[in-house]
DSSP file (Angstrom, degrees, kcal/mol; ACC not computed):
  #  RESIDUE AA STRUCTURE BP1 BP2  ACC     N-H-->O    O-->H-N    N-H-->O    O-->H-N    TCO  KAPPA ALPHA  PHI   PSI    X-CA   Y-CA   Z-CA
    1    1 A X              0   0    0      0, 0.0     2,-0.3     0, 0.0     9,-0.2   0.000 360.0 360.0 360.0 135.4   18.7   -4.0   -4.6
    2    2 A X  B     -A    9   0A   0      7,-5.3     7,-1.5     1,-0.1     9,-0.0  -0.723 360.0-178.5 -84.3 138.5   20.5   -1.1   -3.0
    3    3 A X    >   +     0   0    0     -2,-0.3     3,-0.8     5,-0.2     2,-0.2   0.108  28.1 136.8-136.9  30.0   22.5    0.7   -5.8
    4    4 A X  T 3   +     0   0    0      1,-0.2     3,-0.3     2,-0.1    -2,-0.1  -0.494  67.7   7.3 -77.6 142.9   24.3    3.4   -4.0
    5    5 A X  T 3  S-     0   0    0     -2,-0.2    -1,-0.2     1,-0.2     3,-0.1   0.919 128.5 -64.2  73.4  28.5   27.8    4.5   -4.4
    6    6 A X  S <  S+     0   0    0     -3,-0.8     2,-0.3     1,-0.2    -1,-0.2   0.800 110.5 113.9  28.8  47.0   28.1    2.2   -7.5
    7    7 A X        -     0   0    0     -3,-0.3     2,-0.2     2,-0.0    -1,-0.2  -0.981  62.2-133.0-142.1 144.7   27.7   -0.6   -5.6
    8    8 A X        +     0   0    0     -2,-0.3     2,-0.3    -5,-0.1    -5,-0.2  -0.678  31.8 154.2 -78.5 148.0   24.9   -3.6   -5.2
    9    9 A X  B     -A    2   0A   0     -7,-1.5    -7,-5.3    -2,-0.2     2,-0.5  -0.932  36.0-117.8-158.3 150.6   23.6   -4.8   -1.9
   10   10 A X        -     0   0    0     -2,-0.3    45,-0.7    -9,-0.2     2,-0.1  -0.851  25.8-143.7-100.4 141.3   20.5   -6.4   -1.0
   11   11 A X  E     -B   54   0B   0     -2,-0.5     2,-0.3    43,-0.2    43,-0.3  -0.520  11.2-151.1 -83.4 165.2   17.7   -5.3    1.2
   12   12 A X  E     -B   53   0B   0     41,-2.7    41,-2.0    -2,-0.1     2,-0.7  -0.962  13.8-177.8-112.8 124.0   15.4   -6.3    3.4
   13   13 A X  E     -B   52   0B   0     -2,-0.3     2,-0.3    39,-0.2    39,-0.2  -0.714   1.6-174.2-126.2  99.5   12.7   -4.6    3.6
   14   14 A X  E     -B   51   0B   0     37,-0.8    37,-1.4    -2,-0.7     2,-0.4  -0.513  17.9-174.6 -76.3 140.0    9.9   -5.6    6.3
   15   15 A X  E     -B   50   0B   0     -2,-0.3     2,-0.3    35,-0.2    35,-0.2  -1.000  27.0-161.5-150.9 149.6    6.5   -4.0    6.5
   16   16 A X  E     +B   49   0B   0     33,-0.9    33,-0.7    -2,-0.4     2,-0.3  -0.955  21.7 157.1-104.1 112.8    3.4   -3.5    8.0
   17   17 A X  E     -B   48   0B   0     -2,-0.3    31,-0.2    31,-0.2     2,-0.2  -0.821  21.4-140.6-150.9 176.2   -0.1   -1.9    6.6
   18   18 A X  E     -B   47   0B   0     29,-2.2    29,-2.5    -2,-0.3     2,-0.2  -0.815  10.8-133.8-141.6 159.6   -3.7   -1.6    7.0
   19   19 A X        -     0   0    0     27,-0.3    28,-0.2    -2,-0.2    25,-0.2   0.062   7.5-169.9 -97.8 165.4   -6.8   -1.5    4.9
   20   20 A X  S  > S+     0   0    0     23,-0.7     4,-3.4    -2,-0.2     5,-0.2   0.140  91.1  51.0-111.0 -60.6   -9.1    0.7    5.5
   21   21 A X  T  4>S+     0   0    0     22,-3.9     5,-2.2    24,-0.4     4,-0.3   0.763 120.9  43.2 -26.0 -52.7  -11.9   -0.6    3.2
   22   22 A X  T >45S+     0   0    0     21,-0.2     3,-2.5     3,-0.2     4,-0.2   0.999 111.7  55.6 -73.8 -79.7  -11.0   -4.4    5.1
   23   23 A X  T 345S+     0   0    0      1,-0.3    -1,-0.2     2,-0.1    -2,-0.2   0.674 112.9  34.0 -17.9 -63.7  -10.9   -2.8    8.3
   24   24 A X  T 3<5S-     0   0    0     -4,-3.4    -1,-0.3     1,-0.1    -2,-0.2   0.339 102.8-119.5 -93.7   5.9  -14.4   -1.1    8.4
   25   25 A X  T < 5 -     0   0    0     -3,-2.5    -3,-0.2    -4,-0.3     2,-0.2   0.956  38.2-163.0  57.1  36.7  -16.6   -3.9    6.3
   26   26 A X      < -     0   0    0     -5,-2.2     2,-0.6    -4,-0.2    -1,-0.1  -0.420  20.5-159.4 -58.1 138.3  -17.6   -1.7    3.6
   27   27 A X        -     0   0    0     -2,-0.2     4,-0.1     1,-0.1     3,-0.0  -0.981   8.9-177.9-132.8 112.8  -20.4   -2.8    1.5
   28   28 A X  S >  S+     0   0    0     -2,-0.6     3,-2.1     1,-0.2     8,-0.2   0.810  86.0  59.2 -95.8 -35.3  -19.8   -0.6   -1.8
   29   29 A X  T 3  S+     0   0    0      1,-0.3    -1,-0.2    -3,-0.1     7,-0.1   0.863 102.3  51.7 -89.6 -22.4  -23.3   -2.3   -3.3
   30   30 A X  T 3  S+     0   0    0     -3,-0.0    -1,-0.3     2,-0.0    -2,-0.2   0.520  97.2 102.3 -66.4 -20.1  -25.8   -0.7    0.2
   31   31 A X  S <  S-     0   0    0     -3,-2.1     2,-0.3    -4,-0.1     3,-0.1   0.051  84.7-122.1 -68.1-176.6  -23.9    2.9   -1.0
   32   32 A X    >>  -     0   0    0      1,-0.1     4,-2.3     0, 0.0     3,-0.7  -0.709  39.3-108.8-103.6 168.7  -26.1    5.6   -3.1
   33   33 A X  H 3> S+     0   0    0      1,-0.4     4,-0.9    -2,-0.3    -1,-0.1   0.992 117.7  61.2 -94.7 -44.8  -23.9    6.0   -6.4
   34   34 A X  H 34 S+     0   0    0      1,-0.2    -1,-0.4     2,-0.2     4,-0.2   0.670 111.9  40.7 -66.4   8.0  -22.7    9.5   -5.6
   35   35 A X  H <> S+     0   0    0     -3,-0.7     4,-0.9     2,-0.1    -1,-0.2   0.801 108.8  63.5 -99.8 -54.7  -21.1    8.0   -2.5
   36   36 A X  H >X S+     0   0    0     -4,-2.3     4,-4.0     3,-0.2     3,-0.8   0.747  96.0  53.9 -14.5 -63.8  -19.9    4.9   -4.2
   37   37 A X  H 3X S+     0   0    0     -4,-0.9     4,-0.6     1,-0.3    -1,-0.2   0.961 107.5  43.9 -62.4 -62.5  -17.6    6.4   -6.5
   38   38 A X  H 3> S+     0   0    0      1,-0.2     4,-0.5    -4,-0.2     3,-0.4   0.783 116.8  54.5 -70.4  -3.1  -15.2    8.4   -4.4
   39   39 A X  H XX S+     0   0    0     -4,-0.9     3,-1.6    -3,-0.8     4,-1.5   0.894  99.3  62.9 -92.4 -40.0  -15.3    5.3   -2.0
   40   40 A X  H 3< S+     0   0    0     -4,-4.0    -1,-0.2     1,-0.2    -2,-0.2   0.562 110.4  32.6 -36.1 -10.1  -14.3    3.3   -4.4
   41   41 A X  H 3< S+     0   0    0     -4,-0.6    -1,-0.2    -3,-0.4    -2,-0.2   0.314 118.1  49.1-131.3  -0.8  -11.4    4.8   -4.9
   42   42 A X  H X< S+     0   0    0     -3,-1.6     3,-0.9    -4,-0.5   -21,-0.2   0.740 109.1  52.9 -96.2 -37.9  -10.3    6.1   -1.0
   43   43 A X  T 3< S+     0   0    0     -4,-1.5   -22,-3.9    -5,-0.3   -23,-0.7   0.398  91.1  66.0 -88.9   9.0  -10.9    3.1    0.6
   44   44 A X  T 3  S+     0   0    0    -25,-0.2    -1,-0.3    -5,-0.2    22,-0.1   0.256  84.6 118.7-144.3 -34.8   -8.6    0.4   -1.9
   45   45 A X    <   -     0   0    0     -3,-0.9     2,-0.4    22,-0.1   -24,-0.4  -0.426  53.4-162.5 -69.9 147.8   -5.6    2.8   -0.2
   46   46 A X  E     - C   0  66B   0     20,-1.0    20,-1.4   -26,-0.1   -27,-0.3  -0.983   6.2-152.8-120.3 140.1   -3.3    0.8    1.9
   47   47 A X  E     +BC  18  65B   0    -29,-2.5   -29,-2.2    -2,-0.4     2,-0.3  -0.818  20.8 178.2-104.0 144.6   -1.2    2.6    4.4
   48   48 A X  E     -BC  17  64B   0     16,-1.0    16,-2.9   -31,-0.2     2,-0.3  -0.933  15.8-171.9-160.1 152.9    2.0    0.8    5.0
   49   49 A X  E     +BC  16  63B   0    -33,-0.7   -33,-0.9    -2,-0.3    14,-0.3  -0.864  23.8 148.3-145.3 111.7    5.1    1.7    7.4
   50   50 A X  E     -BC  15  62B   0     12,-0.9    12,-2.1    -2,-0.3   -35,-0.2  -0.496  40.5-116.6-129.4-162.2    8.3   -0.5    7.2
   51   51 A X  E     -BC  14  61B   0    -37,-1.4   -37,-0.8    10,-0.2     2,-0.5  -0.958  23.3-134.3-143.5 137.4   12.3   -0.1    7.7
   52   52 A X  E     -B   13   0B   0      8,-1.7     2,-0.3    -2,-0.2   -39,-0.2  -0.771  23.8-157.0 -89.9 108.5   14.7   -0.7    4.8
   53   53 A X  E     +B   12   0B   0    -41,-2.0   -41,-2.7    -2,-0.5     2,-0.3  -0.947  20.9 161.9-107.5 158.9   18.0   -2.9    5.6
   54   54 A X  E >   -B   11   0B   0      3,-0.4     3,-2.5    -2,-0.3   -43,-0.2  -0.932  39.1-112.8-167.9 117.1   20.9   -3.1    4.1
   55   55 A X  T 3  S+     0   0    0    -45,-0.7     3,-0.1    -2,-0.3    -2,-0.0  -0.061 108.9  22.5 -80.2 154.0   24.5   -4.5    5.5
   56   56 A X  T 3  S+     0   0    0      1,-0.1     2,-0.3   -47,-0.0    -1,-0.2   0.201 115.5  83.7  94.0 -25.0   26.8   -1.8    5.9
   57   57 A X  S <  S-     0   0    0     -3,-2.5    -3,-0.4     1,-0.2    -1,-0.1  -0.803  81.2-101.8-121.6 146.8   24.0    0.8    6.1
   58   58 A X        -     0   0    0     -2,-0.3     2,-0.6     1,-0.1    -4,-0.3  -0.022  47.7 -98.3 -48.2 168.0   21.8    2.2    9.0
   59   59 A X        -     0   0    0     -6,-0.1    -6,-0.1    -8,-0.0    -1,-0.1  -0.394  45.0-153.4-100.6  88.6   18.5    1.0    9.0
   60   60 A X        -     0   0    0     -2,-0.6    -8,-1.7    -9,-0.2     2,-0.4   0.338   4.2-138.1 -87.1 131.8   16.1    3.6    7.3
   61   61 A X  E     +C   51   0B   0    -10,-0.3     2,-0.3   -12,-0.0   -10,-0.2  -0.575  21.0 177.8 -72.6 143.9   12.6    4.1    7.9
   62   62 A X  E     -C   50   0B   0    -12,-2.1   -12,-0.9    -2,-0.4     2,-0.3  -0.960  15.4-162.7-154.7 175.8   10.0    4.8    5.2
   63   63 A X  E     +C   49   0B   0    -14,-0.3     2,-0.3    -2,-0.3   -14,-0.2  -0.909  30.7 159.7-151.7 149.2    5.8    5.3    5.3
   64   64 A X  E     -C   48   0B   0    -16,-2.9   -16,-1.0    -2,-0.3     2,-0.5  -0.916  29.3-128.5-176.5 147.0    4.1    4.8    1.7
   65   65 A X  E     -C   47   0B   0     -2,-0.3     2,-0.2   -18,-0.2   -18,-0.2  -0.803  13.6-168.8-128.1 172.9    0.8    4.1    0.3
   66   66 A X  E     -C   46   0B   0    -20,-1.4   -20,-1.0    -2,-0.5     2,-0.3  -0.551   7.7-154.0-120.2 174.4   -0.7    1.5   -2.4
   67   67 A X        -     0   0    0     -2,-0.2     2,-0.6   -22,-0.2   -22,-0.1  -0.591   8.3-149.8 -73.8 143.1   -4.0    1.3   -4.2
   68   68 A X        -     0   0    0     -2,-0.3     2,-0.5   -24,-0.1   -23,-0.0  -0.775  17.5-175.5 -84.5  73.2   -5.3   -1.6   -5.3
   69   69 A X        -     0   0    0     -2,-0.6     2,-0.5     1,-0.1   -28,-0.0  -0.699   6.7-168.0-113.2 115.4   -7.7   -1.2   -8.8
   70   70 A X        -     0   0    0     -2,-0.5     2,-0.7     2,-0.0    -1,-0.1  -0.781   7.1-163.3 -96.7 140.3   -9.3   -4.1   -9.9
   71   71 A X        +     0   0    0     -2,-0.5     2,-0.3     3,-0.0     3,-0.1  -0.748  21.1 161.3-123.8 108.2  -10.9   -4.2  -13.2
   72   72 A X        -     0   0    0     -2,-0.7    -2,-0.0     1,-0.2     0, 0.0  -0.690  46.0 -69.8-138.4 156.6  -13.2   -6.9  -13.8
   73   73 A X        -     0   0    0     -2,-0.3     2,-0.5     1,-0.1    -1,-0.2  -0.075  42.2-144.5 -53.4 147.5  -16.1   -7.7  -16.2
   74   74 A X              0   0    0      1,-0.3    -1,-0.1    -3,-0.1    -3,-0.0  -0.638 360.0 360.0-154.7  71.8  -19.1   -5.7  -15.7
   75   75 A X              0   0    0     -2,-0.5    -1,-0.3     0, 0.0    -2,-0.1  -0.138 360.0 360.0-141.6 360.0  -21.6   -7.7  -16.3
């Protein structure tokens, strides 16, 4: 929902992103653990680039990133 100008409108917002981690086939359990850790946590980022519409309004560009943290039994 758009909420400018005290008004609703809906968006649409389409987008596009990449992986990195997916990209390159990382295999976190072949690391040594001081390499592990900080890849565990760069390579999760997803880089993403869309454009935001909205009737009535230009269409904006935007760029943004995600991580993904799973936490699972550890066992």
């Amino acid at each position: 929902m758009d909420r400018r100008d005290n008004r609703s409108a809906f968006i649409f917002a389409p987008q596009a992103g990449a992986q990195l981690g997916s990209l390159l086939k990382i295999n976190y359990d072949c690391m040594p653990a001081w390499a592990r850790i900080p890849a565990q946590l760069l390579l999760p980022l997803k880089f993403k680039t869309g454009t935001v519409i909205a009737a009535g309004r230009r269409p904006t560009p935007f760029t943004g990133v995600e991580i993904d943290l799973l936490f699972g039994p550890a066992w």
